[in-house]
mmCIF file as Biopython writes it, N, C-alpha, C and O atoms, coordinates in Angstrom:
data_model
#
loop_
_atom_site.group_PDB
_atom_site.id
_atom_site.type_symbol
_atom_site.label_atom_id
_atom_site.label_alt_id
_atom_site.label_comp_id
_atom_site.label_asym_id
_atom_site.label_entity_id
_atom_site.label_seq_id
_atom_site.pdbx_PDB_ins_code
_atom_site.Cartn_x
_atom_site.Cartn_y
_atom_site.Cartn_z
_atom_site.occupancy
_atom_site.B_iso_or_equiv
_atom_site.auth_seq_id
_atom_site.auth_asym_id
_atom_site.pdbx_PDB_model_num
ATOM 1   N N  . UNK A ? 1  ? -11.894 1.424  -17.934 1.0 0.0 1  A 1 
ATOM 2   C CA . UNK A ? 1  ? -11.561 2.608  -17.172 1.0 0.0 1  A 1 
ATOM 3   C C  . UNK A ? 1  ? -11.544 3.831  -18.087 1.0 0.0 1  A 1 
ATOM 4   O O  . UNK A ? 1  ? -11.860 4.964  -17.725 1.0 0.0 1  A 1 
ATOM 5   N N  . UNK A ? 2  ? -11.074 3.424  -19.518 1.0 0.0 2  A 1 
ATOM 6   C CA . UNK A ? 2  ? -10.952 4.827  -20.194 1.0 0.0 2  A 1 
ATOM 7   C C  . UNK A ? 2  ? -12.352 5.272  -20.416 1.0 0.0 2  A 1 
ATOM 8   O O  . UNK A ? 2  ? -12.738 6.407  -20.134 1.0 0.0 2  A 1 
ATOM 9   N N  . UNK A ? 3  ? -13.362 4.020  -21.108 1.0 0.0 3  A 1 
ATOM 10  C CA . UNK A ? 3  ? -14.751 4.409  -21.245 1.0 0.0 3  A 1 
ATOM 11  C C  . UNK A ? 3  ? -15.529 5.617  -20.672 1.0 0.0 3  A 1 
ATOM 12  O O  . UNK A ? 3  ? -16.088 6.616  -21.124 1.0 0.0 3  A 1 
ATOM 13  N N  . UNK A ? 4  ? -15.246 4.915  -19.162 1.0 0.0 4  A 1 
ATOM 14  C CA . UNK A ? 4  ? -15.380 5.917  -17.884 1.0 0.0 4  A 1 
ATOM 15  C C  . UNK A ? 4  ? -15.224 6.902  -17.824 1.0 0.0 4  A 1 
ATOM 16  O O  . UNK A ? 4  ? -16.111 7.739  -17.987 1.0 0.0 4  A 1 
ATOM 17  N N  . UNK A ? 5  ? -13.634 7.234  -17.480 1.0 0.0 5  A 1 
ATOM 18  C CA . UNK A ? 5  ? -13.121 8.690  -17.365 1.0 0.0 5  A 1 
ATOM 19  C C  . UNK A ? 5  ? -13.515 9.575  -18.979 1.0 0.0 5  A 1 
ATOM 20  O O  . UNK A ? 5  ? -13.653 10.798 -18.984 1.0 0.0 5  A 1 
ATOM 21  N N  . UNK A ? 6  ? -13.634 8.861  -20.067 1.0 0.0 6  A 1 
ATOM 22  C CA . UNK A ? 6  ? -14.208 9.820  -21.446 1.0 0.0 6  A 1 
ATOM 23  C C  . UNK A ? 6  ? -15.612 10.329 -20.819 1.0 0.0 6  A 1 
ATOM 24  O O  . UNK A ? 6  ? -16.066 11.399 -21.225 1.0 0.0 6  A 1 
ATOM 25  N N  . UNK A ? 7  ? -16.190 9.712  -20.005 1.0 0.0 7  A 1 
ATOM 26  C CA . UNK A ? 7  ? -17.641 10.517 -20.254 1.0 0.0 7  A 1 
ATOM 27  C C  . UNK A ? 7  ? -17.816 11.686 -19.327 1.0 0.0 7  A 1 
ATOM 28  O O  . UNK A ? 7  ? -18.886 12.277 -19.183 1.0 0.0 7  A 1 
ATOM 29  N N  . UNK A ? 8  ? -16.322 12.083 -18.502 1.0 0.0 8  A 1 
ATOM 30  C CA . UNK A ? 8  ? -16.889 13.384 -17.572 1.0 0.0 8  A 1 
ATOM 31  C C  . UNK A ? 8  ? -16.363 14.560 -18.904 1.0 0.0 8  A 1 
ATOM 32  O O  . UNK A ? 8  ? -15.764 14.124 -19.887 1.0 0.0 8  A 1 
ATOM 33  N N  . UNK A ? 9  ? -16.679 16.033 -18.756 1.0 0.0 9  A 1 
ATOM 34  C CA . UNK A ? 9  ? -16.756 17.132 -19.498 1.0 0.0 9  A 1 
ATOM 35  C C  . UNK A ? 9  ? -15.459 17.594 -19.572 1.0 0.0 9  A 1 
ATOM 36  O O  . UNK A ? 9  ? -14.868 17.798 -20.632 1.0 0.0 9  A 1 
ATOM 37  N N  . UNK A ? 10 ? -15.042 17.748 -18.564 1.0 0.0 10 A 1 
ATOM 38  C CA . UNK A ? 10 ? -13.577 17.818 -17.933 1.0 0.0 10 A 1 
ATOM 39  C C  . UNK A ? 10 ? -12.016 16.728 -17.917 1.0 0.0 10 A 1 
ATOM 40  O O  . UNK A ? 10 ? -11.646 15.802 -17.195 1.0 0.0 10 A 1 
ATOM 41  N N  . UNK A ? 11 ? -11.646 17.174 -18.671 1.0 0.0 11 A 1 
ATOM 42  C CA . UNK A ? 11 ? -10.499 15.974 -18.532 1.0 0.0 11 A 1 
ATOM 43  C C  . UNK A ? 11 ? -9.010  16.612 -18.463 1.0 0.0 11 A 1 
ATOM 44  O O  . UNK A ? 11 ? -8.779  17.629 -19.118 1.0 0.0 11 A 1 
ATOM 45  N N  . UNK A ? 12 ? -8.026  16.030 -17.691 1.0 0.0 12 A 1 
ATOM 46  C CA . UNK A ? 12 ? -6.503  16.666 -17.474 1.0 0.0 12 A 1 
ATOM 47  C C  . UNK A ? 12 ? -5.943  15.489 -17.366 1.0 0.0 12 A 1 
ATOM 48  O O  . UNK A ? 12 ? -6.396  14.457 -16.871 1.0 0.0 12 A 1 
ATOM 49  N N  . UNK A ? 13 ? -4.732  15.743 -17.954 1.0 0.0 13 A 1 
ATOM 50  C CA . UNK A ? 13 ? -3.738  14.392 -18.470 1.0 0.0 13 A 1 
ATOM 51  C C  . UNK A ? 13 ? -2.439  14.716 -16.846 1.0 0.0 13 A 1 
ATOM 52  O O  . UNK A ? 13 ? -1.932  15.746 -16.401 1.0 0.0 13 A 1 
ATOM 53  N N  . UNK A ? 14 ? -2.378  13.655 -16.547 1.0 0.0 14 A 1 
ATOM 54  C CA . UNK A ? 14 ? -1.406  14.062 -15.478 1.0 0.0 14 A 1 
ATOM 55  C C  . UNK A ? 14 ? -0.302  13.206 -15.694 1.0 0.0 14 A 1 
ATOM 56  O O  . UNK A ? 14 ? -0.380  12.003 -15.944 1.0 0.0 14 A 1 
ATOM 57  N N  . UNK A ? 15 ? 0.806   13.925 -15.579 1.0 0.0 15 A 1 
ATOM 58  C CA . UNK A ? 15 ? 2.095   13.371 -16.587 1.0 0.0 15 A 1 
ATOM 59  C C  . UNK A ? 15 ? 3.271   13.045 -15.122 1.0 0.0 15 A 1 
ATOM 60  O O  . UNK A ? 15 ? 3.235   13.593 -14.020 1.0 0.0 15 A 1 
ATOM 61  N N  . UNK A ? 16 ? 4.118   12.113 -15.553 1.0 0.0 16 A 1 
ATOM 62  C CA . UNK A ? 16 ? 5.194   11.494 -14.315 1.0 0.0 16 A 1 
ATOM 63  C C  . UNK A ? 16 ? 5.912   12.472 -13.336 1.0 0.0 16 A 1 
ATOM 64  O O  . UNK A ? 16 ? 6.319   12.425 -12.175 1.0 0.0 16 A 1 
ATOM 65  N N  . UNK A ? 17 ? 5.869   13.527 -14.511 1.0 0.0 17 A 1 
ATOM 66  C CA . UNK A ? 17 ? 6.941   14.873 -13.395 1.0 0.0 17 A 1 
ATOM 67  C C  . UNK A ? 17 ? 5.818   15.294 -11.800 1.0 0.0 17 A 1 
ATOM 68  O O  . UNK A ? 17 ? 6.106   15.505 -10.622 1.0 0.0 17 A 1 
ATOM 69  N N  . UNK A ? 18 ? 4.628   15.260 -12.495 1.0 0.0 18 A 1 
ATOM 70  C CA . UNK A ? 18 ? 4.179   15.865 -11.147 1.0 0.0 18 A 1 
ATOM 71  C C  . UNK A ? 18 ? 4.372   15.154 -9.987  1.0 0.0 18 A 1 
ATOM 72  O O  . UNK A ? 18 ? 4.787   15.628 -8.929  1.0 0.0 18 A 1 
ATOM 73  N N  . UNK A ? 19 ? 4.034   13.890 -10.218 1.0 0.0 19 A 1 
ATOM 74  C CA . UNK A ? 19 ? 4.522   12.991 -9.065  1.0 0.0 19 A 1 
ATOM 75  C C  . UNK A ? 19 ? 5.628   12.798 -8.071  1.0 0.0 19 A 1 
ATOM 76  O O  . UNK A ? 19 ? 5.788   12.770 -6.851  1.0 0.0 19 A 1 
ATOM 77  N N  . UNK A ? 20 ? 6.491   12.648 -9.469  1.0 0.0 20 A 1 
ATOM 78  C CA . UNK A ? 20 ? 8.136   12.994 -8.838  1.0 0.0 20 A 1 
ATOM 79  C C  . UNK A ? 20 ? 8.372   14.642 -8.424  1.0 0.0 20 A 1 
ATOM 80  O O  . UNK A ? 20 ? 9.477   14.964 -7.985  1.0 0.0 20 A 1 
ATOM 81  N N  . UNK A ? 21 ? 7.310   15.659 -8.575  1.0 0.0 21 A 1 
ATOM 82  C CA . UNK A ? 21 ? 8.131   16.932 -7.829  1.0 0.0 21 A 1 
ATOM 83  C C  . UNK A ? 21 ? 7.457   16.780 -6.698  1.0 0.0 21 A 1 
ATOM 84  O O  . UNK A ? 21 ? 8.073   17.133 -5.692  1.0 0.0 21 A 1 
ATOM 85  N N  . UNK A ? 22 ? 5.926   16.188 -6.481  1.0 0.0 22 A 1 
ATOM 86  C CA . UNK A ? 22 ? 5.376   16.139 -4.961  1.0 0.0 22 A 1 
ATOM 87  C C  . UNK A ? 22 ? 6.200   15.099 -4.268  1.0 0.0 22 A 1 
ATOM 88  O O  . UNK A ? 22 ? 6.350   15.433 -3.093  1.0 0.0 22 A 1 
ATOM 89  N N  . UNK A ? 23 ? 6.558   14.411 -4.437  1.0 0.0 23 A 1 
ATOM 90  C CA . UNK A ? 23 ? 7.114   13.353 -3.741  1.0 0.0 23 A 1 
ATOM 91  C C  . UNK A ? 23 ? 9.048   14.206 -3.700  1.0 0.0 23 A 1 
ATOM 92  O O  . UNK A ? 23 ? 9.378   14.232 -2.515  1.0 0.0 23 A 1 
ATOM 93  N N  . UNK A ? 24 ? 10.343  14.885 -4.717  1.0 0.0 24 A 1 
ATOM 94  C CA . UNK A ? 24 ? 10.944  15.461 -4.329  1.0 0.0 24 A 1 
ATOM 95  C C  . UNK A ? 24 ? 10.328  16.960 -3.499  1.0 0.0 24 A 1 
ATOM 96  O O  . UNK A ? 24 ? 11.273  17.553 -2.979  1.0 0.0 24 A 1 
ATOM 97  N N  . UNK A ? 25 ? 8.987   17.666 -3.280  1.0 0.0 25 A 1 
ATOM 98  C CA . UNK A ? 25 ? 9.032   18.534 -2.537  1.0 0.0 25 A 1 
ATOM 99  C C  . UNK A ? 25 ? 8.312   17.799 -0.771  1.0 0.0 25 A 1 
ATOM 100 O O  . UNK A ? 25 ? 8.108   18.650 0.095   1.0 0.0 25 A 1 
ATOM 101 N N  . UNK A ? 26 ? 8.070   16.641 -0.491  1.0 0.0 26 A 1 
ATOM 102 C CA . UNK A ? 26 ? 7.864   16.136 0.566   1.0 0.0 26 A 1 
ATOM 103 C C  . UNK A ? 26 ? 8.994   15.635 1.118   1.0 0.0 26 A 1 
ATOM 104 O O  . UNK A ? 26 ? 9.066   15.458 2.334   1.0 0.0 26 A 1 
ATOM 105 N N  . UNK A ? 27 ? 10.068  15.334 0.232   1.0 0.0 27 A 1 
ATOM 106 C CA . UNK A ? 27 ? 11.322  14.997 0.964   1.0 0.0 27 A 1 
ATOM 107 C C  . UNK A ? 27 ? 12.253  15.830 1.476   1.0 0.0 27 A 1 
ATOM 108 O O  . UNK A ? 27 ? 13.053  15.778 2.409   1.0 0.0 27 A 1 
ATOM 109 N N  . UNK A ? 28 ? 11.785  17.072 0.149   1.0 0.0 28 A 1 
ATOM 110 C CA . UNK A ? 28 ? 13.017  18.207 1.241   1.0 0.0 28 A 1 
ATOM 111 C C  . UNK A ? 28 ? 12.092  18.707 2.321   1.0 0.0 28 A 1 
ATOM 112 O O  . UNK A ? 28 ? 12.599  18.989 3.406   1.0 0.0 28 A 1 
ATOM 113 N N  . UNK A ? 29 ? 11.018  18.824 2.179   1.0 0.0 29 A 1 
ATOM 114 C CA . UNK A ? 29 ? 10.407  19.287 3.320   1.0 0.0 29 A 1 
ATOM 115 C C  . UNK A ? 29 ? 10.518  18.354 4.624   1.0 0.0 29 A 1 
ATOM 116 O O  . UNK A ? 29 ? 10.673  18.866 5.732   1.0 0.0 29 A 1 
ATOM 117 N N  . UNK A ? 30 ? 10.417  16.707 4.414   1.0 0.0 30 A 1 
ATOM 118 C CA . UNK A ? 30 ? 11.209  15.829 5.433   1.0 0.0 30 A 1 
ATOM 119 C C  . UNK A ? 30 ? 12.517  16.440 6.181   1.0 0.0 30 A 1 
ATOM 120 O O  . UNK A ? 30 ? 12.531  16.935 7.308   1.0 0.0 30 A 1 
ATOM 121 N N  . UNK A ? 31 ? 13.394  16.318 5.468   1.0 0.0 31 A 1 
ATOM 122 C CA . UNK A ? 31 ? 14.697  17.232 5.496   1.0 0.0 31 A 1 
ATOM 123 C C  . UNK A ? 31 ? 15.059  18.358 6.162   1.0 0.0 31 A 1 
ATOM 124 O O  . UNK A ? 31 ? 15.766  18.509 7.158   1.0 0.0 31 A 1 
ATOM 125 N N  . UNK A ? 32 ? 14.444  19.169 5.437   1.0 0.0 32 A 1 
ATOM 126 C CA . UNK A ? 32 ? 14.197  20.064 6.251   1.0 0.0 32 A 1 
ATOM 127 C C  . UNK A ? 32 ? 13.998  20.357 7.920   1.0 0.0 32 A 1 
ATOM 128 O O  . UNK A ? 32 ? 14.665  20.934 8.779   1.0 0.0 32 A 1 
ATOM 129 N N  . UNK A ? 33 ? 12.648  19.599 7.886   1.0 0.0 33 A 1 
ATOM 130 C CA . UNK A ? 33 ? 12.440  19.897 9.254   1.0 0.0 33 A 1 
ATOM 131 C C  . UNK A ? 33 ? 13.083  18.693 10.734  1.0 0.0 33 A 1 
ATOM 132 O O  . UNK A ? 33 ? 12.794  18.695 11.931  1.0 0.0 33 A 1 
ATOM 133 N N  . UNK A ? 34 ? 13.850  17.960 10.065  1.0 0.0 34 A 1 
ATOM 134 C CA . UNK A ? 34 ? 14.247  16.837 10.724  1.0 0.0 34 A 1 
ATOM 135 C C  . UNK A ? 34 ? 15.900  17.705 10.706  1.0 0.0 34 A 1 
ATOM 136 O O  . UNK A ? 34 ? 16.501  17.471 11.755  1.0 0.0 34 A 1 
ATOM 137 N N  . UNK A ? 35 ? 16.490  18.390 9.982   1.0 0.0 35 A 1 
ATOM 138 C CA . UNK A ? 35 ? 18.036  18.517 9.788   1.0 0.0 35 A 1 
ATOM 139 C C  . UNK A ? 35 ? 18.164  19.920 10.759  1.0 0.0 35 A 1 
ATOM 140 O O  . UNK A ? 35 ? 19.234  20.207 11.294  1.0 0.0 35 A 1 
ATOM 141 N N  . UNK A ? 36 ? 16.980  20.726 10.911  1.0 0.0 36 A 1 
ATOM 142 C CA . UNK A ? 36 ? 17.628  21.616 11.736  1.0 0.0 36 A 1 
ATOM 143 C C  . UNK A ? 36 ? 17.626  21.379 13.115  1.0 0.0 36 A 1 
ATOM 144 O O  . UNK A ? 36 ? 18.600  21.894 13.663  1.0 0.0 36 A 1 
ATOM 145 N N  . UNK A ? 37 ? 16.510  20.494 14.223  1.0 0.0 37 A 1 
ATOM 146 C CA . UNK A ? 37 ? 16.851  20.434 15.038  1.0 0.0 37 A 1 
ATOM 147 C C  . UNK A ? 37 ? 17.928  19.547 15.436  1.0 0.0 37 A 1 
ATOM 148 O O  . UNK A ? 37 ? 18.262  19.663 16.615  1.0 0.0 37 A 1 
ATOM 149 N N  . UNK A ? 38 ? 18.595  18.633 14.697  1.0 0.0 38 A 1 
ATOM 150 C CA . UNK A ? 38 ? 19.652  17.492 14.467  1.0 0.0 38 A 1 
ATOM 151 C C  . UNK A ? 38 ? 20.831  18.684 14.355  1.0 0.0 38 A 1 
ATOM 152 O O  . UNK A ? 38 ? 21.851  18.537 15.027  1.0 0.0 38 A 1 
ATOM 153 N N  . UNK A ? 39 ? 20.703  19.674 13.637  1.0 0.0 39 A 1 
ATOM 154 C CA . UNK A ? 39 ? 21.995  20.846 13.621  1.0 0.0 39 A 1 
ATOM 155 C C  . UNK A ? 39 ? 21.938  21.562 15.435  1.0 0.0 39 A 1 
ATOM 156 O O  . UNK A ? 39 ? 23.017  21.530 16.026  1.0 0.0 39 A 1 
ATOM 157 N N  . UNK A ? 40 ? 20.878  22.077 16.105  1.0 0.0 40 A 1 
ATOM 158 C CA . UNK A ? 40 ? 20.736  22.546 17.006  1.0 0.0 40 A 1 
ATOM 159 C C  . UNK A ? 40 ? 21.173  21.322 18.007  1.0 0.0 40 A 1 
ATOM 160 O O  . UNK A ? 40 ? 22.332  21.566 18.342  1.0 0.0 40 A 1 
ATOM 161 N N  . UNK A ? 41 ? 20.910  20.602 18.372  1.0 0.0 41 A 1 
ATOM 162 C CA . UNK A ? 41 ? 21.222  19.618 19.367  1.0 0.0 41 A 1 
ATOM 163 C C  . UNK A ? 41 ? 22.813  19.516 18.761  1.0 0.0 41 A 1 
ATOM 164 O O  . UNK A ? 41 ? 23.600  20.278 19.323  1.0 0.0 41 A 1 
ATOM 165 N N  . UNK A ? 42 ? 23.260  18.840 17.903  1.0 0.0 42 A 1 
ATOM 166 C CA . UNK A ? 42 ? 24.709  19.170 17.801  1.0 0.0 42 A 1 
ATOM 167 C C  . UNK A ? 42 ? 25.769  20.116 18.027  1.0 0.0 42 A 1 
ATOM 168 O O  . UNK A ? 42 ? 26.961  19.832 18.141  1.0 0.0 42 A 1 
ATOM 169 N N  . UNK A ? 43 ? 25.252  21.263 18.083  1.0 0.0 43 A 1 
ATOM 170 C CA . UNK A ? 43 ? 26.068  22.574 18.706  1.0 0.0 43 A 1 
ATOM 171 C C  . UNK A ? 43 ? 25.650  22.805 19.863  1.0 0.0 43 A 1 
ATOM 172 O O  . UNK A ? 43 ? 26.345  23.758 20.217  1.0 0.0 43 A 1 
ATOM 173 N N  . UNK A ? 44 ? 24.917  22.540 20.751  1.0 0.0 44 A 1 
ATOM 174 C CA . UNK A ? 44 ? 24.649  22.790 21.479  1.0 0.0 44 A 1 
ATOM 175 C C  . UNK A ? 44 ? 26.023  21.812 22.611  1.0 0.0 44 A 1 
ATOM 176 O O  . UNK A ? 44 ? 26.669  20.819 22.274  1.0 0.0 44 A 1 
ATOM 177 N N  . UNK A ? 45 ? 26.069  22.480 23.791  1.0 0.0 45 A 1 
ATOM 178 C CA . UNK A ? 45 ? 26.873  21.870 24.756  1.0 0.0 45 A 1 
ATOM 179 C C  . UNK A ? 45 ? 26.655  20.852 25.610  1.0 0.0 45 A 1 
ATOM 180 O O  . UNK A ? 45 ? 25.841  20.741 26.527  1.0 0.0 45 A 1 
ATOM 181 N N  . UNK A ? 46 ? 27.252  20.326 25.314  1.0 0.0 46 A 1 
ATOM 182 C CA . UNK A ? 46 ? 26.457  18.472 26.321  1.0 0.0 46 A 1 
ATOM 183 C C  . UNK A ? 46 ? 27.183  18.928 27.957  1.0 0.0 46 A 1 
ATOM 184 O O  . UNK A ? 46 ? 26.796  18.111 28.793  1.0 0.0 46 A 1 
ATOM 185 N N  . UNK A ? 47 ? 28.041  19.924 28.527  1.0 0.0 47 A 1 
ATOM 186 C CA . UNK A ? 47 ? 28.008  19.626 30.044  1.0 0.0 47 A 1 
ATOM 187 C C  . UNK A ? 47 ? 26.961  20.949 30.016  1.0 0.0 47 A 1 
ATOM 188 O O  . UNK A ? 47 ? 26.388  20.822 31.098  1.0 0.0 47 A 1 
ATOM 189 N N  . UNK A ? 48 ? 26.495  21.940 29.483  1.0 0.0 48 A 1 
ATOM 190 C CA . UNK A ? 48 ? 25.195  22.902 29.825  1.0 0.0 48 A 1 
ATOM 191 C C  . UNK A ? 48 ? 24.022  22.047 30.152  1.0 0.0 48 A 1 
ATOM 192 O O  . UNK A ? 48 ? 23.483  22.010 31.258  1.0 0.0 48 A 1 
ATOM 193 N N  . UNK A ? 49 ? 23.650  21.331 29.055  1.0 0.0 49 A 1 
ATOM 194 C CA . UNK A ? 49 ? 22.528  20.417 29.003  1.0 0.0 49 A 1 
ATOM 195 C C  . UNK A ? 49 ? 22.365  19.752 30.390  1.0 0.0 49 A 1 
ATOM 196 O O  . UNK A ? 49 ? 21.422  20.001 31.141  1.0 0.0 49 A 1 
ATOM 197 N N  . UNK A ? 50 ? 23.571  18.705 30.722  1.0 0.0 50 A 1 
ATOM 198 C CA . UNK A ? 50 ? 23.925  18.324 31.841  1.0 0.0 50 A 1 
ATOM 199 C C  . UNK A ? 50 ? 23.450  18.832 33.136  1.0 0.0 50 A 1 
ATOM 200 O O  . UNK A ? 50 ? 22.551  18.479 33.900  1.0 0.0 50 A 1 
ATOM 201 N N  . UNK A ? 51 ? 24.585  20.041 33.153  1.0 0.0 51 A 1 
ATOM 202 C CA . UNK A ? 51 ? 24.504  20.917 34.757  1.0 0.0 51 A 1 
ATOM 203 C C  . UNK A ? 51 ? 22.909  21.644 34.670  1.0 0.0 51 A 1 
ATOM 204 O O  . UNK A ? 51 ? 22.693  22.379 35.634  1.0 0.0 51 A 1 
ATOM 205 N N  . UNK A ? 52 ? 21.690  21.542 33.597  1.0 0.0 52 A 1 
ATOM 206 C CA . UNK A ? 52 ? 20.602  22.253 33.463  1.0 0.0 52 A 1 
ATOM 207 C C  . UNK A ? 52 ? 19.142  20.947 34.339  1.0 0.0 52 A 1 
ATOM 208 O O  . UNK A ? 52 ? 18.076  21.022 34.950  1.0 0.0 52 A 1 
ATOM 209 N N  . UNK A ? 53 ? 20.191  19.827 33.769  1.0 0.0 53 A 1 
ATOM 210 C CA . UNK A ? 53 ? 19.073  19.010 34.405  1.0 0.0 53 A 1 
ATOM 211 C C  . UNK A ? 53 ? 19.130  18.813 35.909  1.0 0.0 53 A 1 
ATOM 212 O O  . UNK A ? 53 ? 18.255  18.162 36.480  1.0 0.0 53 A 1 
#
């Protein structure tokens, strides 16, 4: 495999952090978008909801 990858012109070393920040910036972004409507449905009033249906 190294043989290989030596013969393109171009080469970049990709090191453990990047991994771990795409993978911590996909989780807050999980988070994110899962925690605010979970905040909105919680404040919201369960007999409004109710008397709406």
């Amino acid at each position: 495999m190294n043989d290989w990858l030596g013969n393109f012109a171009y080469r970049t070393d990709l090191h453990w952090w990047v991994f771990a920040s795409a993978g911590l910036g996909a989780l807050i972004l999980a988070l994110i978008t899962v925690r605010s409507p979970a905040i909105k449905t919680a404040l919201t009033n369960p007999t409004k909801s109710l008397r709406e249906e």
